[in-house]
DOVEXBA-109667 format. One record per residue: x, y, z of N, C-alpha, C in turn; residue number from 0; residue in three letters. Coordinates in nm, 4 decimals. Layout:
BEGIN
+----------+----------+----------+----------+----------+----------+----------+----------+----------+-----+-----+
:      nc1 :      nc2 :      nc3 :     cac1 :     cac2 :     cac3 :      cc1 :      cc2 :      cc3 :   k :   r :
+----------+----------+----------+----------+----------+----------+----------+----------+----------+-----+-----+
:        X :        Y :        Z :        X :        Y :        Z :        X :        Y :        Z : NUM : Ala :
...
+----------+----------+----------+----------+----------+----------+----------+----------+----------+-----+-----+
# end
This chain:
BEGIN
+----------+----------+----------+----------+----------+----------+----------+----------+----------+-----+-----+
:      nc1 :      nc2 :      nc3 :     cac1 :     cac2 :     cac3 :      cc1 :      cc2 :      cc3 :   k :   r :
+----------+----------+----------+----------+----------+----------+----------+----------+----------+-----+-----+
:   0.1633 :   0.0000 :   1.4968 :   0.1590 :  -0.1441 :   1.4793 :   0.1540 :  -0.1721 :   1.3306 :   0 : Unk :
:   0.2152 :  -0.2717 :   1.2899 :   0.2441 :  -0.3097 :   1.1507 :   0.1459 :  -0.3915 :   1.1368 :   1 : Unk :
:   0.0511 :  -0.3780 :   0.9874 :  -0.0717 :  -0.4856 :   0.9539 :  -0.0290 :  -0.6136 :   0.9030 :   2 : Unk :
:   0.0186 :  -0.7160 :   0.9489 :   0.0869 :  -0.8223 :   0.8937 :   0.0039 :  -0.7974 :   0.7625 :   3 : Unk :
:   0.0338 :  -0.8793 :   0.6013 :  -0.0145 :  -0.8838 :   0.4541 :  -0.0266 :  -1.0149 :   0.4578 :   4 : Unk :
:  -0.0332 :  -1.0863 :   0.4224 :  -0.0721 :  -1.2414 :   0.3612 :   0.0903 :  -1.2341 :   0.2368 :   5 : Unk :
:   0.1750 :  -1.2898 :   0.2601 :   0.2898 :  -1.3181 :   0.1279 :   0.2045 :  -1.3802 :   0.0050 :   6 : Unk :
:   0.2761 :  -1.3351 :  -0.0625 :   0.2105 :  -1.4294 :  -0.2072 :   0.2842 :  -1.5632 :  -0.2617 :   7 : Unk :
:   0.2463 :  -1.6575 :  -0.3198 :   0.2545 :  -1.7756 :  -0.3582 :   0.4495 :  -1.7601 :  -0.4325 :   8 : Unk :
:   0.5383 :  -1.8691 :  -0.4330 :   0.6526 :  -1.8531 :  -0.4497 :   0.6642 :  -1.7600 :  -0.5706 :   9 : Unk :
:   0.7225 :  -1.6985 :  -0.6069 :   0.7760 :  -1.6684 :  -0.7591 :   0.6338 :  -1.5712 :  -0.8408 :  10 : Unk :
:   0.5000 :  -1.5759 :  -0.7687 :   0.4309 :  -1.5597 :  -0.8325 :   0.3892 :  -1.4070 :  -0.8294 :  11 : Unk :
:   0.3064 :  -1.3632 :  -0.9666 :   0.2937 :  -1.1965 :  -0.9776 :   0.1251 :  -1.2509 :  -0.9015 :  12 : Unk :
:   0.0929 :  -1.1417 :  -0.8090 :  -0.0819 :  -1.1407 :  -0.7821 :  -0.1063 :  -1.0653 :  -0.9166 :  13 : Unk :
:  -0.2958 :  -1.1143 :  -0.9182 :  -0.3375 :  -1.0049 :  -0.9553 :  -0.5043 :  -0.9770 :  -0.9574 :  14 : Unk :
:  -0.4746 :  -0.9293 :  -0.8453 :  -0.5907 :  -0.8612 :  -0.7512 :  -0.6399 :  -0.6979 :  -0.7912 :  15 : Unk :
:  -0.6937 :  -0.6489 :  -0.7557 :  -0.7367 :  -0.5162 :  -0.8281 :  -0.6037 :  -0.4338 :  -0.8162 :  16 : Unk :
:  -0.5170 :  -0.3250 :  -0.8376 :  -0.4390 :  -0.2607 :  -0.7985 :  -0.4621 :  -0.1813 :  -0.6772 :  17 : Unk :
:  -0.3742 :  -0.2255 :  -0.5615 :  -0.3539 :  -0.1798 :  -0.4539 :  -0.3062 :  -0.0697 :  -0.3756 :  18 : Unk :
:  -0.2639 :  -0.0095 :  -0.5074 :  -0.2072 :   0.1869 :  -0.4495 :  -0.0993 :   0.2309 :  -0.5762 :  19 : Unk :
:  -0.1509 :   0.3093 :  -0.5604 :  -0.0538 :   0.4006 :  -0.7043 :  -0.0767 :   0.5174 :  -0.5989 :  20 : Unk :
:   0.0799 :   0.5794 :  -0.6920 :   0.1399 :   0.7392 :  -0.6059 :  -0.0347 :   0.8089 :  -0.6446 :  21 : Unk :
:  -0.0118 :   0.8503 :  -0.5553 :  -0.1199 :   0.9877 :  -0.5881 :  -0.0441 :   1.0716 :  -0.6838 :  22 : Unk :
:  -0.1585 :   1.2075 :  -0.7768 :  -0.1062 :   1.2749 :  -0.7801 :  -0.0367 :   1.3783 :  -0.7171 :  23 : Unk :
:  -0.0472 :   1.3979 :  -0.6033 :  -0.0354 :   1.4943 :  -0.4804 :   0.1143 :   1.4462 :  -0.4278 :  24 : Unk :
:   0.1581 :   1.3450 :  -0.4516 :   0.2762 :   1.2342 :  -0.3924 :   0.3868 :   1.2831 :  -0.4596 :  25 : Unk :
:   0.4969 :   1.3267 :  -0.4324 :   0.5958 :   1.3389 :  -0.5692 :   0.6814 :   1.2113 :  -0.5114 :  26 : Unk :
:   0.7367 :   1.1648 :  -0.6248 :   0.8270 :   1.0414 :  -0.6431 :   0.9453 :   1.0540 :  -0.5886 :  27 : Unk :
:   1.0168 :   1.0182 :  -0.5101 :   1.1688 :   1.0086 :  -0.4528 :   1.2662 :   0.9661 :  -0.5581 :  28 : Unk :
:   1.3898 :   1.0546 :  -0.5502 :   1.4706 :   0.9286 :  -0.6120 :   1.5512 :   0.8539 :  -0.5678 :  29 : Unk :
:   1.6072 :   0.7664 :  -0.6791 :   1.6480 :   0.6501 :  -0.5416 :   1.7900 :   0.7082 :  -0.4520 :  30 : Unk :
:   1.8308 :   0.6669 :  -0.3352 :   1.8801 :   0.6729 :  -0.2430 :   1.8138 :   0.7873 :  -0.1738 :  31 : Unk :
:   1.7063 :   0.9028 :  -0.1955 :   1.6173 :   0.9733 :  -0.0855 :   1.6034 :   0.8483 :   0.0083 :  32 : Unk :
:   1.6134 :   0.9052 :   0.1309 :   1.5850 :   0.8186 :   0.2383 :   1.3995 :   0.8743 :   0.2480 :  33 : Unk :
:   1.2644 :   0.8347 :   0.3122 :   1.1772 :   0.8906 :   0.4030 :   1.1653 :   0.8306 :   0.4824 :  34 : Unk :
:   1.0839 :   0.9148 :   0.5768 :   1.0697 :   0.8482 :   0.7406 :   0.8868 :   0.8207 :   0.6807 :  35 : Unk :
:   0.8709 :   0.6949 :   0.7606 :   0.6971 :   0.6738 :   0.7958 :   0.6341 :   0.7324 :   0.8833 :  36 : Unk :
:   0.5242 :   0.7324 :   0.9251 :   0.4744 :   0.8318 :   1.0107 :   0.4656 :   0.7421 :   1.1703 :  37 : Unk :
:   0.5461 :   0.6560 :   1.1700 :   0.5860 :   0.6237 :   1.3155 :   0.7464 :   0.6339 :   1.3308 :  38 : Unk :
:   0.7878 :   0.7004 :   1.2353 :   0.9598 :   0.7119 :   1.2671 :   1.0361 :   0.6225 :   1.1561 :  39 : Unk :
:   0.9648 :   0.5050 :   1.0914 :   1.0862 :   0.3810 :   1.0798 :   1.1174 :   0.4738 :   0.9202 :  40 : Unk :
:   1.2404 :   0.4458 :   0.9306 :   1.3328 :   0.5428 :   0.7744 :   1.3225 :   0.4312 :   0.6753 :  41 : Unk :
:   1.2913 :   0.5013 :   0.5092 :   1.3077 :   0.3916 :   0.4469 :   1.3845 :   0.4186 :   0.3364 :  42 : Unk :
:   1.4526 :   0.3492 :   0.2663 :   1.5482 :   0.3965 :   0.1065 :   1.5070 :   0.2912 :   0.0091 :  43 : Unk :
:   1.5068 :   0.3257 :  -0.1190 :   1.5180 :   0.3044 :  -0.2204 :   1.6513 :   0.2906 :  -0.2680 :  44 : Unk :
:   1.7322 :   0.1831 :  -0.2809 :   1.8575 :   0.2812 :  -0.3582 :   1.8649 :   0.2222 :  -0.5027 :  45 : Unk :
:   1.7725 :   0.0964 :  -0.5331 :   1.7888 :   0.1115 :  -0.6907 :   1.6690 :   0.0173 :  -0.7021 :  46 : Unk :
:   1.6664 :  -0.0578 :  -0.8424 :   1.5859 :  -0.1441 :  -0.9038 :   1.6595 :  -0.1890 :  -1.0440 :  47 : Unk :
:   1.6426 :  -0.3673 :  -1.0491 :   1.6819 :  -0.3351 :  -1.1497 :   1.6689 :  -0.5266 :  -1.2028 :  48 : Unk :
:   1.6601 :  -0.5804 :  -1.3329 :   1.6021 :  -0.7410 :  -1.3459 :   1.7697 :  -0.8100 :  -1.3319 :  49 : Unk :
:   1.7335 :  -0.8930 :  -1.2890 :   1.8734 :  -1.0220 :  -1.2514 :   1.8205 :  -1.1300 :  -1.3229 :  50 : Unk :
:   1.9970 :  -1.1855 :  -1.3025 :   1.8983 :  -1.3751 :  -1.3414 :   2.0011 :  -1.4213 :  -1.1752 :  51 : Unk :
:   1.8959 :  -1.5155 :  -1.1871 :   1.9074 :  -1.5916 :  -1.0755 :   1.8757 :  -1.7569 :  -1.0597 :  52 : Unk :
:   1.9680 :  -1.8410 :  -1.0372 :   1.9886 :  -2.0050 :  -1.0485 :   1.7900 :  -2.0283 :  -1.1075 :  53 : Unk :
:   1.7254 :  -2.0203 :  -1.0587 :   1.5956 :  -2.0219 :  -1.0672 :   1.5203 :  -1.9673 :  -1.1702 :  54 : Unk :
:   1.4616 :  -2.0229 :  -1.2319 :   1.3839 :  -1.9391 :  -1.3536 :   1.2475 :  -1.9156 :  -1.3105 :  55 : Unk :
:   1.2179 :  -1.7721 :  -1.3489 :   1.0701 :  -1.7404 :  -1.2842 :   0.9919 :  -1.7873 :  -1.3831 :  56 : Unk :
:   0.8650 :  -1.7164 :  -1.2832 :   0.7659 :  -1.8448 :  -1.3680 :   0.7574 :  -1.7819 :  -1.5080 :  57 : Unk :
:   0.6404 :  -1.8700 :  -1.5833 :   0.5918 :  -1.8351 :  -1.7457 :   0.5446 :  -1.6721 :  -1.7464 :  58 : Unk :
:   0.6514 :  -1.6252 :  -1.8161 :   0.5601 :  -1.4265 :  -1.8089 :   0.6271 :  -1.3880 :  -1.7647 :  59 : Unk :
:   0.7057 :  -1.4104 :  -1.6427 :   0.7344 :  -1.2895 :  -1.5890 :   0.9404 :  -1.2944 :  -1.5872 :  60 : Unk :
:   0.9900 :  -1.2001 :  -1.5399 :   1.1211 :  -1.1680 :  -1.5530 :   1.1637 :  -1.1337 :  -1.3770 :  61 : Unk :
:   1.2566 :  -1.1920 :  -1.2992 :   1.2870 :  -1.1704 :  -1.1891 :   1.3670 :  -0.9928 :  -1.1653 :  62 : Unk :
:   1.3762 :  -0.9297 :  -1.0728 :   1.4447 :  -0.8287 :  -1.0683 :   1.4452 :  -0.8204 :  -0.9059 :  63 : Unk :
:   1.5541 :  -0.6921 :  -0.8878 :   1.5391 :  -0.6799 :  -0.7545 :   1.5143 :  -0.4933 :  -0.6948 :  64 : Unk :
:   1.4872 :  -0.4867 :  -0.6089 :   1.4796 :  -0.3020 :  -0.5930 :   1.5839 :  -0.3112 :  -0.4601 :  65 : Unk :
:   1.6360 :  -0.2849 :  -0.4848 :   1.7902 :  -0.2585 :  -0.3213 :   1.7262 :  -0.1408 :  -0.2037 :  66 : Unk :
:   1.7071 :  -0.2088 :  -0.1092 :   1.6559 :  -0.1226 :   0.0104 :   1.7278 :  -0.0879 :   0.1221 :  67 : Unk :
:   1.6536 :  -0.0648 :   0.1682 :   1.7197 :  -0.0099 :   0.3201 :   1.6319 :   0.0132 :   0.4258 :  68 : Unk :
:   1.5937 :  -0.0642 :   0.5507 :   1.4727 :   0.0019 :   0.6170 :   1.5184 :  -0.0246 :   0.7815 :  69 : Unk :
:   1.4843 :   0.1141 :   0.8483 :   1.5282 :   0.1130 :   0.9781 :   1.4264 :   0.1112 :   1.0687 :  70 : Unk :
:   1.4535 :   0.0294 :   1.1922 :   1.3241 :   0.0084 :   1.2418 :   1.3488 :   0.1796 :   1.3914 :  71 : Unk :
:   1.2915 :   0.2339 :   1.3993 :   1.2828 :   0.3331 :   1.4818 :   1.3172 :   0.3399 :   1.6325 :  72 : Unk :
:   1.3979 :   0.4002 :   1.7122 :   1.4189 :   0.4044 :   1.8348 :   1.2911 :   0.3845 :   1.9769 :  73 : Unk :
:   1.2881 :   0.3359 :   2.0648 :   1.1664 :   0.3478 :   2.1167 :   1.0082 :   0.2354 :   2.0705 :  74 : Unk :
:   1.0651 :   0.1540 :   1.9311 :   0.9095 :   0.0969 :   1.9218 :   0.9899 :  -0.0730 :   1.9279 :  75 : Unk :
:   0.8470 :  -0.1201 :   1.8987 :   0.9030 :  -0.3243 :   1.9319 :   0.9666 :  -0.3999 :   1.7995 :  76 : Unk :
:   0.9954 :  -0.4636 :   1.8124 :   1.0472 :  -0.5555 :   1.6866 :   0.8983 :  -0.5864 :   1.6339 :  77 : Unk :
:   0.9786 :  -0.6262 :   1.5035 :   0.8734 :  -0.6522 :   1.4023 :   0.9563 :  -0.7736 :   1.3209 :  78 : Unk :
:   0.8683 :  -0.8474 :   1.2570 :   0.9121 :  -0.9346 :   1.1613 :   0.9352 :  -0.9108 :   1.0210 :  79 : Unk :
:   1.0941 :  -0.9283 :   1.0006 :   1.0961 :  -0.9279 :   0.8405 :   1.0814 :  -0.9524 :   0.7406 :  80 : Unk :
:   0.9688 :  -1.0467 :   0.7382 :   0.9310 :  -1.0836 :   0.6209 :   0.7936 :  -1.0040 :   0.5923 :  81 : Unk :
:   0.7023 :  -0.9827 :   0.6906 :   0.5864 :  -0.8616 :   0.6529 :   0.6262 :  -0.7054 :   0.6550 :  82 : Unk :
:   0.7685 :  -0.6893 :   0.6969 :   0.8244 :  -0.5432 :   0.6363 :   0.8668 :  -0.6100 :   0.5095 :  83 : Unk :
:   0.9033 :  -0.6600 :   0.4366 :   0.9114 :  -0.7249 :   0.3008 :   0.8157 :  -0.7058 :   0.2460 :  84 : Unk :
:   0.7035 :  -0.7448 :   0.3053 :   0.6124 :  -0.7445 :   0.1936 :   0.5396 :  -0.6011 :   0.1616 :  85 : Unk :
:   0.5814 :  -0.5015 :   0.2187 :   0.5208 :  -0.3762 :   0.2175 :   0.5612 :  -0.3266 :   0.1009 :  86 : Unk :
:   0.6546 :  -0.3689 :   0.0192 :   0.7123 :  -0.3587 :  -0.0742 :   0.6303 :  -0.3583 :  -0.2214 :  87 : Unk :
:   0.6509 :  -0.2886 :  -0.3394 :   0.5491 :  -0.3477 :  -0.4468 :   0.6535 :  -0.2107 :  -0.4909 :  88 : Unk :
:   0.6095 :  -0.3225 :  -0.6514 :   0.6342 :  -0.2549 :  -0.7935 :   0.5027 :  -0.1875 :  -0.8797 :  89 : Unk :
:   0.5280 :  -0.0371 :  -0.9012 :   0.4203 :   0.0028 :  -0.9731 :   0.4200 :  -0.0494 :  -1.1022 :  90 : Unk :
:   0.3396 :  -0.1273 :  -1.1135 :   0.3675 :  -0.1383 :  -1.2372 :   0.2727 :  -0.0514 :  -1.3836 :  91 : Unk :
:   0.3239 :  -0.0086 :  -1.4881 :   0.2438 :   0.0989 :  -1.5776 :   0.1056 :   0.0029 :  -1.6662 :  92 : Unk :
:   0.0993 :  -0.1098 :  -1.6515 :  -0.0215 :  -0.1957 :  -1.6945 :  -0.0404 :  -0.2841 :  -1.6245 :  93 : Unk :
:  -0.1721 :  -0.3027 :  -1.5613 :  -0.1897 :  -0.4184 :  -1.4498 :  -0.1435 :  -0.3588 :  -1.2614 :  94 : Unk :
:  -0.1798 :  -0.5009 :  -1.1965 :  -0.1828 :  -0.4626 :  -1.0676 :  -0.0242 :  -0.4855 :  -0.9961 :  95 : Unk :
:   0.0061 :  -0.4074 :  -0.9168 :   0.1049 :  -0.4098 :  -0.8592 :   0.2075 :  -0.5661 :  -0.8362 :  96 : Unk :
:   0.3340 :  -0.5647 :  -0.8302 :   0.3695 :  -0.6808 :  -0.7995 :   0.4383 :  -0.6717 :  -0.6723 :  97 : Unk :
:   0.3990 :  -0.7896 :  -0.6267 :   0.4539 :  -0.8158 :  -0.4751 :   0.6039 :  -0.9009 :  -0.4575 :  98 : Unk :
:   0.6353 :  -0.8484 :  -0.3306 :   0.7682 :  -0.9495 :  -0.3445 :   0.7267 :  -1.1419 :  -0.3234 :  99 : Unk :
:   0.8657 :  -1.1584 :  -0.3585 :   0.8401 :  -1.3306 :  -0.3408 :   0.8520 :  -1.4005 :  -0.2038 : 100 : Unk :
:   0.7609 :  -1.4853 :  -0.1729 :   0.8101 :  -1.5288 :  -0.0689 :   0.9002 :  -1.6024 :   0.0010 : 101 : Unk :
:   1.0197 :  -1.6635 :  -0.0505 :   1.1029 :  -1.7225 :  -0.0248 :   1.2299 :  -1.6933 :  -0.1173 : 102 : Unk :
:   1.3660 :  -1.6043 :  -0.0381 :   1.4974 :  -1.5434 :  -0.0944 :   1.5955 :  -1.7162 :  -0.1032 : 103 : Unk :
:   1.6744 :  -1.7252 :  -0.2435 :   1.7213 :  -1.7980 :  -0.2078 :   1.8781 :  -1.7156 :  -0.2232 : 104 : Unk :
:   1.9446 :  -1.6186 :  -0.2884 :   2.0680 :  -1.6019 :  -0.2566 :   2.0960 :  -1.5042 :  -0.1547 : 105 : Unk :
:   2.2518 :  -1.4604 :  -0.1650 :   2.2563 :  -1.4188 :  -0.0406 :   2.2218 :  -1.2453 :  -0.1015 : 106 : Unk :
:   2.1910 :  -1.2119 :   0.0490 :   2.1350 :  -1.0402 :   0.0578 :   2.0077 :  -1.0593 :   0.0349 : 107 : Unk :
:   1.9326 :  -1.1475 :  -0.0503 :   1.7773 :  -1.1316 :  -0.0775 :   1.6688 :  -1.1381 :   0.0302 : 108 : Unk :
:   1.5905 :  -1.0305 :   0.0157 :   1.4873 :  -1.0694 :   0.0879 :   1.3624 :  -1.1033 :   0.0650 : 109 : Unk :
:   1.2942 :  -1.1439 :   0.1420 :   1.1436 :  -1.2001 :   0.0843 :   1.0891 :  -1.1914 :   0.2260 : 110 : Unk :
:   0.9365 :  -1.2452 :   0.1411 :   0.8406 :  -1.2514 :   0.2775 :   0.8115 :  -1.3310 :   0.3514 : 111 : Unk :
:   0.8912 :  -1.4353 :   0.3322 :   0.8831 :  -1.5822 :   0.4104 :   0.9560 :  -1.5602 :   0.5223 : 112 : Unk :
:   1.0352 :  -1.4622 :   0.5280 :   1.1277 :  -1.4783 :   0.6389 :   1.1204 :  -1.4162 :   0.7835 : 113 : Unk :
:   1.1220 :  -1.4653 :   0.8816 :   1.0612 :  -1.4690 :   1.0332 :   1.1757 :  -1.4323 :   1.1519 : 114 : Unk :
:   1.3213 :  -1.4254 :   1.1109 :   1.3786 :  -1.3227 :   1.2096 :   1.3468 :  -1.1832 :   1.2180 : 115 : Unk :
:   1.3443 :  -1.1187 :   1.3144 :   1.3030 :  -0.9406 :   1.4040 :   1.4242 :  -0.8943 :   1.3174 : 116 : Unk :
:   1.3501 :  -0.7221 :   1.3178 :   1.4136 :  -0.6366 :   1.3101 :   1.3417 :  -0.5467 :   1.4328 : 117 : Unk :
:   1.5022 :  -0.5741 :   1.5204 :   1.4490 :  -0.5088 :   1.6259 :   1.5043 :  -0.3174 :   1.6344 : 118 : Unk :
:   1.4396 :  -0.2372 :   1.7892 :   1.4805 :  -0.1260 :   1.7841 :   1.6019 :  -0.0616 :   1.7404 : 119 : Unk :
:   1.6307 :   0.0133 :   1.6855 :   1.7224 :   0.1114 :   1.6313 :   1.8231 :  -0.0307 :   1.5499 : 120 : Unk :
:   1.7345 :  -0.1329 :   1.4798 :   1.8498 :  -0.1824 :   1.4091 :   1.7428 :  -0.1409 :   1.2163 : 121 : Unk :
:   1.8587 :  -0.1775 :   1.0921 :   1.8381 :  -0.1890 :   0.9859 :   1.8454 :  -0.2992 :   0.9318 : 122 : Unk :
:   1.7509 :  -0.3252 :   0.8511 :   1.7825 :  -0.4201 :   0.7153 :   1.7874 :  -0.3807 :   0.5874 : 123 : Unk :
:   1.9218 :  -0.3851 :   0.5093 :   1.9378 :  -0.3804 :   0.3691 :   1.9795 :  -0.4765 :   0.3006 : 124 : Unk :
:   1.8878 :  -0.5550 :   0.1704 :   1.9343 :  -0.5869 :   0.1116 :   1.8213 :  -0.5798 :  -0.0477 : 125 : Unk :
:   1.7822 :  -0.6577 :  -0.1233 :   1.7576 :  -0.7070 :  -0.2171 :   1.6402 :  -0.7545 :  -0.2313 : 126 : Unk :
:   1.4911 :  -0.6956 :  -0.2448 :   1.3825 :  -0.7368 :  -0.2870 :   1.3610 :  -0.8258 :  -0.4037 : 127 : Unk :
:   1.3424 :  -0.9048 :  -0.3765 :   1.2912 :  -1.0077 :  -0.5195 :   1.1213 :  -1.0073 :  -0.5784 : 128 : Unk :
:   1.1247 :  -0.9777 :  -0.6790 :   1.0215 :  -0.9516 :  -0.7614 :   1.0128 :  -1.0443 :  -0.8360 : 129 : Unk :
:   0.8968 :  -1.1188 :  -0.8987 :   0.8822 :  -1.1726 :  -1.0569 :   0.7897 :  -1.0585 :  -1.1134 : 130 : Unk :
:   0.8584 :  -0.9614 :  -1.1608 :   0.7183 :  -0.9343 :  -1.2584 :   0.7168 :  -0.9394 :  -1.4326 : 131 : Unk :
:   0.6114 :  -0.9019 :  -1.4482 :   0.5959 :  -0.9057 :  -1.5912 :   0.7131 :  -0.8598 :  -1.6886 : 132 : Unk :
:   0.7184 :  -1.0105 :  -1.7931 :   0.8203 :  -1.0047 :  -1.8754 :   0.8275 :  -0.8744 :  -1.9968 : 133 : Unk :
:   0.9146 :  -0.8142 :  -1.9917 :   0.9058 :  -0.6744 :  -2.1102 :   0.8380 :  -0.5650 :  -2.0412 : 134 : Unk :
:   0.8050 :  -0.5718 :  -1.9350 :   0.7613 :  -0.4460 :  -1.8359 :   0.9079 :  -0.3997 :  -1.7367 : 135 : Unk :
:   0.8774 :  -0.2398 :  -1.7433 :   0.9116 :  -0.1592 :  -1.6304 :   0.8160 :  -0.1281 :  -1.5511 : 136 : Unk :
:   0.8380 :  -0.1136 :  -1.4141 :   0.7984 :  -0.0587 :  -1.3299 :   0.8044 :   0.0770 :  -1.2938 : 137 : Unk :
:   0.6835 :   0.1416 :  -1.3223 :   0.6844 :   0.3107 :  -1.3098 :   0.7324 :   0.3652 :  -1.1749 : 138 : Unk :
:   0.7126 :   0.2716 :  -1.0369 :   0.7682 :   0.3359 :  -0.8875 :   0.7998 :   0.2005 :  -0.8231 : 139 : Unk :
:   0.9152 :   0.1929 :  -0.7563 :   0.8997 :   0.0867 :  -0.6509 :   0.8361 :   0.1681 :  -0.5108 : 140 : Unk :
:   0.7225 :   0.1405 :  -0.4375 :   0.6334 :   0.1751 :  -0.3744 :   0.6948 :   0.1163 :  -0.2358 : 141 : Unk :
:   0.6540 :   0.1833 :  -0.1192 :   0.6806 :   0.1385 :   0.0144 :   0.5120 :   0.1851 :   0.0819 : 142 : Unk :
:   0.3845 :   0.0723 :   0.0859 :   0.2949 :   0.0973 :   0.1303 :   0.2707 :   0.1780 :   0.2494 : 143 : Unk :
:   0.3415 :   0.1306 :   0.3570 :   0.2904 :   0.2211 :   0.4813 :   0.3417 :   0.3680 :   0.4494 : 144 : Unk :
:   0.2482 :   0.4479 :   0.4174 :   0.2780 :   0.6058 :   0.4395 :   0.2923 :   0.6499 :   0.2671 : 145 : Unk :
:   0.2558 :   0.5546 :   0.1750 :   0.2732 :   0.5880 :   0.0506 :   0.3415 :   0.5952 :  -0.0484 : 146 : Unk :
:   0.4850 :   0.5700 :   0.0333 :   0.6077 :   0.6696 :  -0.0411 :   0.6042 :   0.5800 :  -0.2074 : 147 : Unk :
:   0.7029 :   0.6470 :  -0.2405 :   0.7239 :   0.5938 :  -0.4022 :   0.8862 :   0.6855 :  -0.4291 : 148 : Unk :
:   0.9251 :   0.5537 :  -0.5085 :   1.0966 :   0.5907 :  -0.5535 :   1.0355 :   0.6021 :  -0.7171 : 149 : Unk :
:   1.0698 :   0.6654 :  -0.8249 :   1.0418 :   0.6943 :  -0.9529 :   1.1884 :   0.5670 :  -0.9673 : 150 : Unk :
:   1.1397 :   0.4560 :  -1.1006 :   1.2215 :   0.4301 :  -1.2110 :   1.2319 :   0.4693 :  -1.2987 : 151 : Unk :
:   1.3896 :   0.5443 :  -1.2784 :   1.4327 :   0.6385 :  -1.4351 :   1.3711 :   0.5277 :  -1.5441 : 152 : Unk :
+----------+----------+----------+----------+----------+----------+----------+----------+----------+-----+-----+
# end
């Protein structure tokens, strides 16, 4: 069962204590490694990287996106795509993780506002939207359930 998250406020970076960094024990994927979670559902990384977009993020921060891929597993129930969205986070190398946004406005983007299923043996790929911090990289784009982490070259 998936822990629904609470989405965060439009456009906005949280910043709450930091919520998970790779272990050391974790080695980093790179992007397009697919992993499986420990109930089956497959997940990819296949990039990261800052956009501009009609919208200007807020004061501080710089929009980007990490390109995914996530399959929901044979045998289990639909789930909603906007709290598989939000499982999502940017490591970031100063400060607490950033979360995706809650509301995608172009096309392919996703966010956490959004309330159609991803049901059995189907996928969703497209386009995580981030605001995070302006003049920062992100050391991993992170997939919470099960830990994983994609390394940004």
């Amino acid at each position: 069962v998936l822990v629904l998250l609470a989405a965060c406020g439009r456009g906005t970076v949280n910043t709450p204590a930091k919520t998970l960094s790779p272990s050391p024990a974790i080695d980093a994927l790179a992007f397009g490694a697919e992993a499986t979670t420990g109930r089956g559902s497959r997940v990819t990384v296949l990039g990261w990287r800052e956009v501009e977009r009609d919208e200007r993020p807020p004061d501080g921060t710089a929009w980007s996106y990490a390109e995914v891929r996530y399959c929901q597993p044979h045998g289990t129930s639909s789930v909603p795509r906007g709290p598989t969205v939000a499982f999502f986070r940017l490591d970031m190398p100063e400060g607490p993780d950033v979360h995706p946004v809650e509301r995608a406005d172009g096309a392919g983007e996703l966010a956490t506002g959004q309330t159609n299923l991803i049901t059995e043996s189907m996928c969703m790929e497209g386009n995580v939207v981030f605001a995070h911090p302006a003049g920062q990289r992100p050391d991993h784009v992170l997939f919470t359930v099960g830990e994983l982490a994609w390394a940004v070259a």
